[in-house]
C-alpha positions in Angstrom: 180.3 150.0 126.0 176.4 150.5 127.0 175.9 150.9 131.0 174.4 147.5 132.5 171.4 149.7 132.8 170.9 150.8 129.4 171.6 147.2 128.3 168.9 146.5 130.5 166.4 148.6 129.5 166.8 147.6 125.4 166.5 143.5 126.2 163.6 142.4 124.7 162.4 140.0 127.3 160.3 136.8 126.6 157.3 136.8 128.5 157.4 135.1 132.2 155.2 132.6 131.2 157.3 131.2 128.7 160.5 130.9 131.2 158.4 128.9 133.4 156.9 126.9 130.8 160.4 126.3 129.0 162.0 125.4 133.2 159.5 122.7 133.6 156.5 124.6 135.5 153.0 123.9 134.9 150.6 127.3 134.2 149.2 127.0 138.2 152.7 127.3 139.6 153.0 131.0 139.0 151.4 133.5 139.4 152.7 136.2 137.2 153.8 139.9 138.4 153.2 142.0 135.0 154.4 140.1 131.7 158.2 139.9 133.0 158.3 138.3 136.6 156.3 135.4 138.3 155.7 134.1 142.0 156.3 130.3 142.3 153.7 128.2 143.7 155.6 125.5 146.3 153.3 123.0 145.3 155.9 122.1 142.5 157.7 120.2 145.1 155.4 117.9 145.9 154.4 117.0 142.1 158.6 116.6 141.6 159.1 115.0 144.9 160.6 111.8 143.3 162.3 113.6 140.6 166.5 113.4 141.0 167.8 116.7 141.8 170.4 118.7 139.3 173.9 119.3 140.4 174.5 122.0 142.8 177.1 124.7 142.0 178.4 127.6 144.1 180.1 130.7 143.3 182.3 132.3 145.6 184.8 135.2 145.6 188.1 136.4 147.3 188.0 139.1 150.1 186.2 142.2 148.6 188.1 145.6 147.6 187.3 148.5 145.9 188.4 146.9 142.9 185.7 145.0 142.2 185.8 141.3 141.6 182.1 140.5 139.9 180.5 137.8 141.5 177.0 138.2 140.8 178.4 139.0 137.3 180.1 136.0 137.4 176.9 133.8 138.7 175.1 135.0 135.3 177.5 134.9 133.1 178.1 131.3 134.4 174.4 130.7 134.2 174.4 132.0 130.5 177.4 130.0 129.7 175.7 126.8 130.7 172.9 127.9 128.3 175.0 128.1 125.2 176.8 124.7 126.0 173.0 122.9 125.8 172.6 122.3 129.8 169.1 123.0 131.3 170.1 125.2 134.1 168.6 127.7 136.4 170.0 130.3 138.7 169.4 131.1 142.4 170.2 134.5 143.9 169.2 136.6 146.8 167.3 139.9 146.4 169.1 142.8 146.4 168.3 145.6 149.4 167.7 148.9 148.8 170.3 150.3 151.0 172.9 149.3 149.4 171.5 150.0 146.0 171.4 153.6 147.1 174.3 153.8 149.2 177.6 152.7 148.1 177.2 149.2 146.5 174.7 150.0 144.1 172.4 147.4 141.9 172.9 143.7 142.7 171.5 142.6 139.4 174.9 141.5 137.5 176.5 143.9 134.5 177.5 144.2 131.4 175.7 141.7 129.2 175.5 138.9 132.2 172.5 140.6 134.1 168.9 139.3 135.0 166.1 141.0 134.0 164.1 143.3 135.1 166.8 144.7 135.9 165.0 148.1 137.8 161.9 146.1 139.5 164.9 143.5 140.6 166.2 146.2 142.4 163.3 148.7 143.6 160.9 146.8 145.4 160.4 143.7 143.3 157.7 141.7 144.2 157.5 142.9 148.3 158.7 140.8 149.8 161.5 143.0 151.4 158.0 145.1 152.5 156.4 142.0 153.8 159.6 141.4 156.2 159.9 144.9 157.4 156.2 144.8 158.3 156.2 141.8 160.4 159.5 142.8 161.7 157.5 145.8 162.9 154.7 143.9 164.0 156.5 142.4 166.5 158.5 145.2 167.8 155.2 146.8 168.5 153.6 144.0 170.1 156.4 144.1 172.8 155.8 147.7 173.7 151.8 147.5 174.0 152.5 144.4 176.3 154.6 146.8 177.8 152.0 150.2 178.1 149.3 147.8 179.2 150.5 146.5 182.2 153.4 144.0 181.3 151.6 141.1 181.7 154.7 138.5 180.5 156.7 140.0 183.2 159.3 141.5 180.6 162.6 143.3 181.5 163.1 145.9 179.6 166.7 146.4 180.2 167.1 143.0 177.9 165.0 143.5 174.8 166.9 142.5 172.0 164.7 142.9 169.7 164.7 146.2 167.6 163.0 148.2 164.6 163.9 147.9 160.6 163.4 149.4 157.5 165.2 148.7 154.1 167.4 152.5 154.0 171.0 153.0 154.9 170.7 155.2 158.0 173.1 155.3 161.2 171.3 158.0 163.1 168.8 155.0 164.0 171.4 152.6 165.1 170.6 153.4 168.4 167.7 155.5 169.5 165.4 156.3 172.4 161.5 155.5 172.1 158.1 156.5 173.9 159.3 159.8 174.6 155.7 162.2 174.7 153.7 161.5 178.5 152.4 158.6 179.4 149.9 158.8 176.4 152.7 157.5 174.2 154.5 154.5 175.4 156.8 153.3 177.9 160.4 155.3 177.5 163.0 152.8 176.5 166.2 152.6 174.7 166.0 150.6 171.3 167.7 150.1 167.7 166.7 150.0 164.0 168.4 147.5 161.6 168.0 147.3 158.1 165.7 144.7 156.9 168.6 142.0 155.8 169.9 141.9 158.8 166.3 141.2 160.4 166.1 137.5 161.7 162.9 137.6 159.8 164.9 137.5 156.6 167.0 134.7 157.9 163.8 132.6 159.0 162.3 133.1 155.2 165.9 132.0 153.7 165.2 129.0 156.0 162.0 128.0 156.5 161.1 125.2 154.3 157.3 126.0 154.0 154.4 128.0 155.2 154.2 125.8 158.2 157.3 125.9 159.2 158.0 129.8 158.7 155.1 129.8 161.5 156.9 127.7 164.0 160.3 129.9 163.2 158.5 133.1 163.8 156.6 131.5 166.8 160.3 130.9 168.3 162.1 134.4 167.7 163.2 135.2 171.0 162.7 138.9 172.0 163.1 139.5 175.7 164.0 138.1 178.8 161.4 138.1 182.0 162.6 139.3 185.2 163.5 135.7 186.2 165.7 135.1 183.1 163.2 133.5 181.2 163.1 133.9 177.1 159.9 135.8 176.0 159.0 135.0 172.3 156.9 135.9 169.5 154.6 132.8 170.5 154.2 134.2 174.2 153.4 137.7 172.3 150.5 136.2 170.4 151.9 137.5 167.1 153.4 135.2 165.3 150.4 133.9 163.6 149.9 137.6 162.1 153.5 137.4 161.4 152.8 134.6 159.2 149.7 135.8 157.3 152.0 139.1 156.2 154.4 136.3 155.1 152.2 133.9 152.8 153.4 135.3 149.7 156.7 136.7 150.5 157.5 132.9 151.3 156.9 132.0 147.2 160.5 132.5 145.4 160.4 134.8 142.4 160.8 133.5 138.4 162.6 136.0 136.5 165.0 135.8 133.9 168.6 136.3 132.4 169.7 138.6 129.5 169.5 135.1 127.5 166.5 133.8 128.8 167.6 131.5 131.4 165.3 130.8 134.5 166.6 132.7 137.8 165.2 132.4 141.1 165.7 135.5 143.6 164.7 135.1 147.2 165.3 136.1 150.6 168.2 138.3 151.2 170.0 138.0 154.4 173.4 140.2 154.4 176.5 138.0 154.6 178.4 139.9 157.4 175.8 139.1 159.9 173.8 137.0 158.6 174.0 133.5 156.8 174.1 135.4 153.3 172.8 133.0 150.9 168.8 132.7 149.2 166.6 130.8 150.3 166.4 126.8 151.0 162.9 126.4 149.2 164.7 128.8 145.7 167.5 125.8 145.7 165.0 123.0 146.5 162.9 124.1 143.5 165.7 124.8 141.1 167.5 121.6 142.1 163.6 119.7 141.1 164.2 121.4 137.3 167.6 122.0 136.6 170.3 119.5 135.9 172.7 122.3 136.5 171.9 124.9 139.7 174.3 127.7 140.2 174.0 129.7 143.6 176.0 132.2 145.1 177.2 133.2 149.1 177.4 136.4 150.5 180.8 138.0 150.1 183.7 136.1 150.3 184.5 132.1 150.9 185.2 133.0 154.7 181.9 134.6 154.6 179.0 133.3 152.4 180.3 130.0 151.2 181.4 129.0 154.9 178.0 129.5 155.8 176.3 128.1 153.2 178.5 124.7 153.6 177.9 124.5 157.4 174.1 126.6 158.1 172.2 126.3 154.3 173.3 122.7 152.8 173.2 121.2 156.8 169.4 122.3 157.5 168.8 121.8 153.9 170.2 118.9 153.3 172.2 119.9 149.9 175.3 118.3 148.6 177.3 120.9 146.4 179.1 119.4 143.2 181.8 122.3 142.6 182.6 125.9 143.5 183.7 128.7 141.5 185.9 131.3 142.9 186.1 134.3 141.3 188.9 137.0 141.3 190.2 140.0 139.2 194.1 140.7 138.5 192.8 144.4 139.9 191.4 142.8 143.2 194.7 140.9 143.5 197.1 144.0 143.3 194.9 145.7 145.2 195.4 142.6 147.8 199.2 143.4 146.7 199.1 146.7 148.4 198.1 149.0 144.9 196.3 152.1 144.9 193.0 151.9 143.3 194.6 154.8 141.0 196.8 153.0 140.0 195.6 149.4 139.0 195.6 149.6 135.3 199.4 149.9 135.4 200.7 146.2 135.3 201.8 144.4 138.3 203.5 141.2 138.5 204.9 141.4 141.7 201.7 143.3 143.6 199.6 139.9 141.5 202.2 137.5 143.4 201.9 139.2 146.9 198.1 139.7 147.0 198.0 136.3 145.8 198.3 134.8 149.8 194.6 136.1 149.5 193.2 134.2 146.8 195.2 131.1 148.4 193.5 131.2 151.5 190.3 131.4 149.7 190.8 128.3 147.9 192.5 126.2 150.8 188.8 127.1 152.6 187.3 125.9 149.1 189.1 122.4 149.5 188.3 122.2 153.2 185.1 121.4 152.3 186.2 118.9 150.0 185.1 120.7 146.7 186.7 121.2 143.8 187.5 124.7 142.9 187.4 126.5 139.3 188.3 129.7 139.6 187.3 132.2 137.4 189.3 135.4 136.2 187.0 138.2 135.7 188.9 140.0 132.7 189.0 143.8 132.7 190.6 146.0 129.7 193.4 147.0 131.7 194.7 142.9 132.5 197.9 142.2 131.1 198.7 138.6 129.4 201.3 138.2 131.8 199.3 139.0 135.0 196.4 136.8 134.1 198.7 134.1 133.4 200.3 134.7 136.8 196.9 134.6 138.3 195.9 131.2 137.0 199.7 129.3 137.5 199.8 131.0 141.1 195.9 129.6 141.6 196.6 126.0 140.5 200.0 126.1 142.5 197.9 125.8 145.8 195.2 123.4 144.9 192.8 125.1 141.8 191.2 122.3 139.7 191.4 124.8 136.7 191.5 128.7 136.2 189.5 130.3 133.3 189.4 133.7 131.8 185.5 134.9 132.0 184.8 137.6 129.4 181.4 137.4 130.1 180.2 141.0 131.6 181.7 142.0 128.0 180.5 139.1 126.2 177.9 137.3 127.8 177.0 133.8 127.4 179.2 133.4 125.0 182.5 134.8 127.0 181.7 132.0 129.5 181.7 129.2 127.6 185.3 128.2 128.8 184.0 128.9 132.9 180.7 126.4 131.9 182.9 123.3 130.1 185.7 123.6 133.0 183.0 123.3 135.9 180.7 120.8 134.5 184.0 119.1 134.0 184.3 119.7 138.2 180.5 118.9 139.0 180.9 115.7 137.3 183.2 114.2 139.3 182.7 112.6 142.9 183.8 115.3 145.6 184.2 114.4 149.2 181.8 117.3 150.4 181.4 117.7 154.3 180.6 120.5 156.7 183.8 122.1 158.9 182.6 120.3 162.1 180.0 117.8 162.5 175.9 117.6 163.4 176.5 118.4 167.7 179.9 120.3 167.7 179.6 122.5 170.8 179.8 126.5 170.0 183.3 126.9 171.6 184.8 124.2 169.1 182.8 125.7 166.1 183.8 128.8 166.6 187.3 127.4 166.8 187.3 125.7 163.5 185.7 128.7 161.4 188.7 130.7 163.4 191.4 128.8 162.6 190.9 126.7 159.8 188.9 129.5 157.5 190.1 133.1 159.0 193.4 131.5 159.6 193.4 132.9 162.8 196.4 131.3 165.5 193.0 131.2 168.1 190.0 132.3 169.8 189.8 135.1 172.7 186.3 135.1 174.4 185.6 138.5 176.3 183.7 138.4 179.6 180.1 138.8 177.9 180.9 136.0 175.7 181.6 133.6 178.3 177.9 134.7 180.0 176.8 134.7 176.4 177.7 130.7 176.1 176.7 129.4 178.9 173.1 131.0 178.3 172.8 129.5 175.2 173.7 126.4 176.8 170.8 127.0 179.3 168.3 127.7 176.3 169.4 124.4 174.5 171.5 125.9 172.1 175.1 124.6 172.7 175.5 122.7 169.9 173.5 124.9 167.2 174.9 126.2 164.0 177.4 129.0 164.1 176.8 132.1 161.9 179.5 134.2 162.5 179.4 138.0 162.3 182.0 139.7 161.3 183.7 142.4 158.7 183.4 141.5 155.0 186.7 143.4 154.2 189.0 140.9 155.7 189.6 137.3 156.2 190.2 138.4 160.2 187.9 140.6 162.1 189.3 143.2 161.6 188.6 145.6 158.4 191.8 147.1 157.6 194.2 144.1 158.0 194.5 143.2 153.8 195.7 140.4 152.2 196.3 137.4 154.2 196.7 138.5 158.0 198.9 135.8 159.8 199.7 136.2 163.8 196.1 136.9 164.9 193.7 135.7 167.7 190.0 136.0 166.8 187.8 138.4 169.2 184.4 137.4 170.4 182.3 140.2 172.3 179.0 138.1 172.5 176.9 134.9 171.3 173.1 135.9 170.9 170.7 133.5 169.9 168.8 133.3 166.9 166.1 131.1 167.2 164.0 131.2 164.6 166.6 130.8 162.0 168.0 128.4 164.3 171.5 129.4 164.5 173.6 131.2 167.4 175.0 134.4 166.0 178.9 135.0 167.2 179.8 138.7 167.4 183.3 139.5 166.4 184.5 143.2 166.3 182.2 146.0 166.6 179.5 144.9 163.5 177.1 147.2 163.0 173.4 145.7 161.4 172.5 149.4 160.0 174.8 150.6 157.1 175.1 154.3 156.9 175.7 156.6 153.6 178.8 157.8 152.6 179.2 161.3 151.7 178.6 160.8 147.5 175.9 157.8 147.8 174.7 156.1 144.6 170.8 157.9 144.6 172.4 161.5 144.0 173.3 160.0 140.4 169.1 157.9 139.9 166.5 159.9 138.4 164.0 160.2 135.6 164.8 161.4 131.9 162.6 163.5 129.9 161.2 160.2 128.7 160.2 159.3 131.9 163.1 155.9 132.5 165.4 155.7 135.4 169.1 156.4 134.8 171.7 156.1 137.2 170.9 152.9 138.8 174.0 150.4 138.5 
């Protein structure tokens, strides 16, 4: 089989302008980027104001592994599926950041034959607004250190800037740096950090914000500093908020592109889903949802993850109601869960399939919490055994599954996903009893208890000394009862990264609660999270570069 990126780079796309046209936009609602992607003008909201919104669908995944498990795959395939059946549908992703796509993870643009296209642009740069984050970002960070060289007229402590630098490259030596260093001529000396631009609160406030007005007053709120009194200092008390916002006006416009098939797919934002609220931007669904009878989104690694957050942070500030959720799993990732080496996961596995199922179960018992009903979706790879996928599906319906499907479609496309799209417009069609964990003015403590126990499956919470001060400052700021975004490792349904499967016998650590005020959430710190990846020793760039014809290769 073709690599996704040579796949890729044969599609014959169909000009942007006839996605739009074909997803219900008028010509003055985009403004194109080249012939293949658009910017989308949010004045369609107001001329579809009173038109019913689609049903919403989400696509979630088990716990991660080296194995692989395809949920972006799975979103497109999905999407492509929906196509074939005769729906009018539209997908909504984040944007992929360049860190990962040149560190371990690679491209976040699908595979196989269930990608969206332009598959290279997607992923390098796209339509900046990655660039227009990191600058305002920056902007800010240097607005508190003139304020600082000339004279410190807001009375900030230095000792509590939280605030940092960012820049969209995978690079640990920045996690933690000293600045100012050079004489007096060049800055006050201070301790600071970098953070990639996902995990800037800047990305959070765009995924949030639901227009140009309100992305100022987010930004306006960011909280930066403390004075020497304890007072918060913010990007309003900075006087750069408003410049924020003008590097902002077109990054806050989602992006039209399209898949393999010529569906209509929406990437924007792109907060990470370990510390952030991992899911694309409010405005993206709210536009989609205006067009589409059918809208298929997609969280931030795993249901503990990315789909808690988008039930209790996304559909709560945005006011969305999600139909159905698809899980997706692989017979690989579930003998990997099993206790396999990744060597040797083409080798069949019955009993590793039954014992890394405790994973997949607590993924859908989180699914059903929220009242939804669950398809998952079996990602097929060559190596799967009849008997294992089997296995997988009467395993998955044993502990609550609506339905389990077999997705061929990173091999097949559309087509291999015609089973996924029948089974959940089947689920979407039916009433649900959707709800958030903990309702509208749950106090932190009991939020963080819920997510703990109920989703991680831990047997409770243990708050260290900082996040007992931690609380009770948010308290004093007026954030006790804001939304939770918990921060913790991706690789595990607890906090910790190595503990596999379904841990059982745990308490949940939290080292800190630090506010994040223009997104509007409080951000709960369990285990040692880190907001700058680093490289590993073999990252993906060392295998991107330019053929003799002048076209990438490499990039996956």
């Amino acid at each position: 089989m073709k690599s996704g990126l040579e796949i890729a780079q044969e599609a014959v796309l169909r000009p942007i302008t006839e996605i739009a046209a074909a997803a219900g936009l008028v010509p003055d609602e985009i403004e194109p980027y080249g012939s293949y992607r658009a910017k989308v003008s949010l004045g369609v909201l107001e001329r579809l104001r009173d038109r019913p919104d689609g049903k919403l669908i989400i696509t979630t995944a088990i716990t991660p592994t080296k194995a692989g498990e395809g949920k972006t795959t799975t979103s497109l395939s999905l999407t492509q599926g929906l196509g074939k059946i005769g729906k009018k549908v539209a997908l909504c992703l984040r944007e992929p950041s360049m860190g990962p796509v040149f560190g371990i993870k690679g491209g976040g643009t699908g595979g196989g034959y269930a990608q969206v296209v332009p598959m290279e642009d997607i992923n390098l740069h796209f339509n900046g607004d990655f660039h227009a984050v990191t600058a305002a970002h920056n902007l800010l960070a240097s607005a508190i250190d003139a304020s600082l060289y000339f004279g410190n007229p807001l009375d900030i402590d230095p000792a509590t800037i939280t605030w940092p630098r960012t820049l969209d490259v995978n690079a640990r030596e920045l996690r933690y740096t000293v600045i100012g260093l050079g004489g007096k001529a060049h800055g006050v000396p201070r301790e600071s950090q970098f953070v990639i631009t996902a995990a800037s609160e800047i990305m959070a406030v765009l995924a949030l914000a639901s227009d140009l007005h309100d992305l100022r007053a987010r930004l306006g709120r960011i909280v930066v500093a403390d004075t020497h009194d304890g007072r918060p200092v913010t990007a309003e008390d900075l006087k750069v908020a408003g410049a924020m916002t003008v590097i902002m006006k077109d990054a806050i416009k989602p992006n039209l592109v399209q898949t393999l098939e010529g569906q209509p797919v929406f990437i924007h934002a792109g907060p990470f889903g370990n510390i952030a609220h991992a899911n694309n931007s409010i405005i993206e669904d709210r536009i989609a949802l205006k067009l589409a009878d059918y809208v298929v989104t997609e969280g931030g690694f795993a249901a503990d993850l990315g789909f808690q957050k988008f039930c209790d942070i996304v559909c709560r500030l945005g006011g969305f109601r999600p139909s159905a959720a698809v899980l997706v799993t692989t017979v690989r990732a579930m003998k990997s869960h099993g206790g396999v080496p990744f060597e040797r996961l083409n080798e069949e596995g019955l009993d590793a399939v039954k014992l890394g199922s405790e994973n997949l179960a607590q993924h859908i018992e989180i699914v059903k919490a929220y009242g939804l009903p669950c398809v998952v979706a079996i990602n097929r790879f060559p190596s799967d055994t009849q008997a294992e996928i089997d296995l997988v599906g009467r395993l998955a319906e044993e502990v609550g599954a609506e339905t389990t499907v077999v997705n061929d479609g990173f091999a097949r496309g559309g087509e291999g996903a015609i089973d996924l799209a029948n089974a959940v417009v089947e689920a979407a069609d039916r009433p649900n009893a959707f709800s958030p964990l903990t309702p509208d003015g749950t106090p932190i403590r009991a939020q963080v208890e819920a997510i703990a126990t109920r989703i991680y499956g831990a047997d409770g919470v243990d708050y260290l000394p900082q996040a007992e001060k931690d609380i009770a400052r948010m308290e004093a700021l007026g954030f006790g009862t804001a939304p939770v975004c918990m921060a913790k490792t991706h690789l595990s349904l607890s906090h910790d990264p190595l503990a596999l499967n379904r841990p059982r016998g745990w308490r949940l650590p939290v080292r800190g609660v630090v506010p994040s005020a223009g997104a509007g959430f409080v951000v709960v710190l369990c285990g040692d999270m880190q907001r700058m990846p680093g490289l590993g020793r073999t990252p993906a760039f060392t295998k991107v570069d330019i053929d003799e014809r002048g076209r990438t290769v490499g990039l996956f």
